[in-house]
N, C-alpha and C positions, 0 to 999 in steps of 0.2 A: 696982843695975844688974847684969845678967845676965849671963855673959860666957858668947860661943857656942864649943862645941870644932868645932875644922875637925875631928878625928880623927874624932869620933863623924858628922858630916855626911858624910865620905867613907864611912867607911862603914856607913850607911845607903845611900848610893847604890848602894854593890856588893850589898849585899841585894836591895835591889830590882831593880838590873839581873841579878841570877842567877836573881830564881824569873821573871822574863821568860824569859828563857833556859831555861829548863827548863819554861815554860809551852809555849813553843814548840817545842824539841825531842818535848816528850810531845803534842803535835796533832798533829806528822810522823809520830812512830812511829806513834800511831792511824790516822791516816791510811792508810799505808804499812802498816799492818797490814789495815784494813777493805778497801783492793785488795785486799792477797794473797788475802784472806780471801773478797770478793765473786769474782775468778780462781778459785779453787778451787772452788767450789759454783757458778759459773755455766760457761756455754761457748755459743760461737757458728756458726751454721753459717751462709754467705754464700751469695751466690744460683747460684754454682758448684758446690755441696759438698749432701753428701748425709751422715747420720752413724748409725753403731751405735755402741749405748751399753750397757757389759755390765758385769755386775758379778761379780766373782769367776770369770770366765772364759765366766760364761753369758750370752747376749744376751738382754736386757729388754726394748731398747727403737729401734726404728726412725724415723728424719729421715727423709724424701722431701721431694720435689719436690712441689707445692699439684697439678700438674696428670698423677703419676703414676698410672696406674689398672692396672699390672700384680696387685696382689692381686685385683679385682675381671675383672681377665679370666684369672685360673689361681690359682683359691683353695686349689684341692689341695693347691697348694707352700707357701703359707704360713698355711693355719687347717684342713686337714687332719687326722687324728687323730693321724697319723705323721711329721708334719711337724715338726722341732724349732725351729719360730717358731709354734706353736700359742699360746702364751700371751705374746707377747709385742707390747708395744704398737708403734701405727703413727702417726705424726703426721707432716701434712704441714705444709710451712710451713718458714719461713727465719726468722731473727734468733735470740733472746738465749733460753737452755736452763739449768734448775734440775738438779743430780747432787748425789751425795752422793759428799763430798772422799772421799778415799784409798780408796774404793772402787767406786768407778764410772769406768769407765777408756773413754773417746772414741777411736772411731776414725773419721776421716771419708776420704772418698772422693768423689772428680771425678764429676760427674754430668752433665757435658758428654762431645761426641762424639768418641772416639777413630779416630784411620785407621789401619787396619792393610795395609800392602805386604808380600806374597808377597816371596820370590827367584822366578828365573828357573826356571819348570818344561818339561819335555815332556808335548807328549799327543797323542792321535793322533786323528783323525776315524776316520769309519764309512764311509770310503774310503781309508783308511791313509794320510794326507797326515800327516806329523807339523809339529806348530810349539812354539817354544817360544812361553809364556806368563806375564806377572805380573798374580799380581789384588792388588786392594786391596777391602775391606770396611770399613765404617761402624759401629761398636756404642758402646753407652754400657751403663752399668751400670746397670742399669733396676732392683733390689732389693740395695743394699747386704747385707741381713742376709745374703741365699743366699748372698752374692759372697764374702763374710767366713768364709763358713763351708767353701766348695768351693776359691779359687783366694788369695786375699789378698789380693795384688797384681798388677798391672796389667800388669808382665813375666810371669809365669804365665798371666796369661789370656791373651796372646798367642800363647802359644806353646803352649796349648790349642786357639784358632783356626790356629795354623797346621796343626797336624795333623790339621785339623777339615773345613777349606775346602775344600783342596786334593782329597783324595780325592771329595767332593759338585761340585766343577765339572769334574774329568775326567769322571768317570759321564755327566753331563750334556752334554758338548761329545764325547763317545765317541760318542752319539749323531747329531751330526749331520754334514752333507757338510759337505766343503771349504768350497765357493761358498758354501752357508749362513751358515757359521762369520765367513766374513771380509766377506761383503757382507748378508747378509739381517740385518741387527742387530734388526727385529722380532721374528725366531724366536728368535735370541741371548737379545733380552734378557726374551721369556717363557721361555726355555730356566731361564735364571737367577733368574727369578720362583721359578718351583720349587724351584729350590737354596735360595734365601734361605726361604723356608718349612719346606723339609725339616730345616735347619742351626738356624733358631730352635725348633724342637720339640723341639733333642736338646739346644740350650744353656739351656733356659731354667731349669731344672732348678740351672744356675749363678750365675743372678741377671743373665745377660747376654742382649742382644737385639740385633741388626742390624737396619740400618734400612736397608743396600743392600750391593752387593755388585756388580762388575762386573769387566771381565776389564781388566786396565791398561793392556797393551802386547802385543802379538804380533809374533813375529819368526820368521825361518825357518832352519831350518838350510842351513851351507853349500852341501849337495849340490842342496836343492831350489830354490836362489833361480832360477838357468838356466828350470828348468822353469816355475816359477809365472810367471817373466817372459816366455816365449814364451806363455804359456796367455794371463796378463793382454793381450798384444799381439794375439794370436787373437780374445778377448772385444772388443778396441776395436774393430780390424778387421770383424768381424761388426756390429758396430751401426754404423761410417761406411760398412758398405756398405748396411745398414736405411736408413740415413739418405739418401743416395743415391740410391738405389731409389725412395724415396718423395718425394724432390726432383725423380726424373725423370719419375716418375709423375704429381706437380703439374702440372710444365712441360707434359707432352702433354695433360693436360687444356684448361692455360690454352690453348693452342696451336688443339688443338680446337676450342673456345670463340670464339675469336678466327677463326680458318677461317670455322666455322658462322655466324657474324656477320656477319663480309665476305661470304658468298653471300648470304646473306638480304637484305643491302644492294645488292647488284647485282642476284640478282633484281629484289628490288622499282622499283628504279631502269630496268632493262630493263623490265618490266610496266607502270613510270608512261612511260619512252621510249616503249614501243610502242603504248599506248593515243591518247600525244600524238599520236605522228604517223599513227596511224590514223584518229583524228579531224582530223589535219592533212588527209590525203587524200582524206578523205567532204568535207573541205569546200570542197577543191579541185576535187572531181569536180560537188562542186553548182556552183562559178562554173562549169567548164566547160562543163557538160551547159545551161546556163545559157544561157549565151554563144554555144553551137554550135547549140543550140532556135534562136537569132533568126536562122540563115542556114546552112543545112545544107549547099548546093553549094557554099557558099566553103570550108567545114571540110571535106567533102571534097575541096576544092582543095589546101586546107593542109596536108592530111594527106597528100598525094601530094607534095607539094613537100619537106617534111620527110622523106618516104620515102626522095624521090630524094637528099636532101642527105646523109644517114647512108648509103646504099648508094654512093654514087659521089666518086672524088676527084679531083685534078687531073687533067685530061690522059686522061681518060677516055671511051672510044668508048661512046654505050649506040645498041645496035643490037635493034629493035623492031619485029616486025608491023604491017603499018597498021592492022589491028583491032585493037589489043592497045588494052584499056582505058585505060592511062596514055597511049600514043601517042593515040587517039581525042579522049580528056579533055583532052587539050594543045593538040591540032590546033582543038578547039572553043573552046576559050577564046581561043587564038589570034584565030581567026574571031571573038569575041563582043569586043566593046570592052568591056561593062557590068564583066563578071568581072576581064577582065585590069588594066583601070583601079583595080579597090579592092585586087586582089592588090595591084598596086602601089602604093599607099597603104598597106596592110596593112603590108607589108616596110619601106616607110620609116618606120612611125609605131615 
């Protein structure tokens, strides 16, 4: 029978639990070695970032943006014969980049849109009105390599635009009036079309591009606010008196209108009146003429009777010829029973 050592069983266990231990320490290090290792020969540019990549001081190799086409609209700048990115490559695109370790050295760069604000300047129009003024402008770094080579950083190129702008929108705003300046913002802002043109011709040379440009804020100096505030109040005044004018101008129209209206309504109303009662009277004169056909010496009885009643009034002497026609025509009917009997019937019906 065998007899077992505890000694040698313990350790055999400690053997085995150390080259565990050391199995596993030596997969970390590998590990931790294949990072550093995969970190150093790779690099990433994210969808903000843009990268030059140089070796030993010289630039090899350009990152952009998938949807940059600055080389293809100003090739001069960068495949030129004198251009010093003549030989070196361009790739567009984002994610995971192969370098060679300790000598290939990344530099990447923002390839989104920076704002750039002015301080407060003076300028004067082309009527001597002075104001002050702040612009701000729009640019992103539209060729890292040029950028890297002309300005570095992002504080420098600012303060290359600032020296840059300012003089290209005075020239520009020297140019126009007052009134222009502060209310025609179409002229303004072709005025500034042109600046923004003039300004990317002479930066581009830097790997930089503006995508606008406008004036920020305008303000006036002390002496002038009086003035441009009576001027503004003049300007108002003048168009609530336009306004005015051609509210009064409406009125006497509608007025007009309304006049012309109501005559035309009364005429026509008088013209359809007077027709009626014209026609009223023809057909009046026909029962009459009608009526006075079937016994002409009583109508002219009647007519003398009526005569007398409208000439004479109470208490009234009529003193008459005895040949006077109506005396005669009385004195006979008198005499005639026939007549006097239907007068009197006549009167009573």
């Amino acid at each position: 029978m065998s007899t077992i050592n505890i000694n040698d069983m313990r350790a055999a266990r400690n053997r085995s639990t150390g080259r565990t231990i050391r199995g596993i320490v030596l997969a970390a290090a590998i590990l931790v070695g294949a990072i550093v290792l995969f970190n150093i020969v790779t690099f990433t540019v994210g969808e903000g970032e843009q990268a030059v990549v140089s070796r030993f001081g010289v630039i090899r190799r350009i990152i952009i943006d998938p949807d940059n086409d600055f080389a293809e609209r100003h090739p001069d700048l960068v495949t030129g014969e004198d251009s010093e990115l003549n030989n070196v490559a361009v790739t567009k695109g984002k994610g995971l980049f192969i370098r060679i370790p300790f000598i290939d050295t990344v530099e990447k760069f923002n390839s989104r849109l920076f704002t750039y604000v002015s301080g407060a300047e003076s300028v004067n129009t082309s009527d001597k009105k002075q104001y002050y003024i702040t612009m701000y402008a729009q640019w992103r770094i539209i060729h890292p390599g040029l950028f890297a080579i002309t300005h570095q950083t992002v504080s420098k190129a600012s303060n290359y635009l600032d020296n840059l702008i300012y003089p290209v929108i005075i020239q520009n705003v020297n140019q126009l009036m007052a009134d222009d300046f502060i209310s025609n913002k179409e002229l303004l802002s072709e005025s500034l079309s042109g600046a923004l043109t003039a300004i990317n011709k002479t930066v581009r040379g830097s790997g930089i591009e503006l995508s606008d440009i406008q004036v920020h804020r305008t303000s006036l100096p002390p002496a002038n606010l009086q003035s441009t505030y009576e001027r503004m109040q003049a300007d108002r005044a003048k168009v609530a008196q336009q306004l005015r004018a051609e509210g009064d101008e409406n009125y006497q129209k509608a007025v007009s209108a309304g006049d012309r209206e109501a005559r035309e309504l009364v005429a026509q109303a008088v013209k359809e009146s007077e027709q009626i009662h014209g026609e009223a009277d023809a057909e009046a004169l026909a029962i009459y003429a009608e009526a006075y056909s079937a016994d002409p010496e009583f109508y002219e009885f009647w007519r003398s009777l009526q005569a007398l009643k409208s000439s004479l009034s109470d208490n009234t002497t009529l003193v008459l010829e005895p040949d006077h026609p109506l005396w005669a025509r009385m004195m006979a009917l008198l005499r005639g029973g026939d007549i006097a009997s239907r007068t009197v019937t006549a009167q009573t019906e």
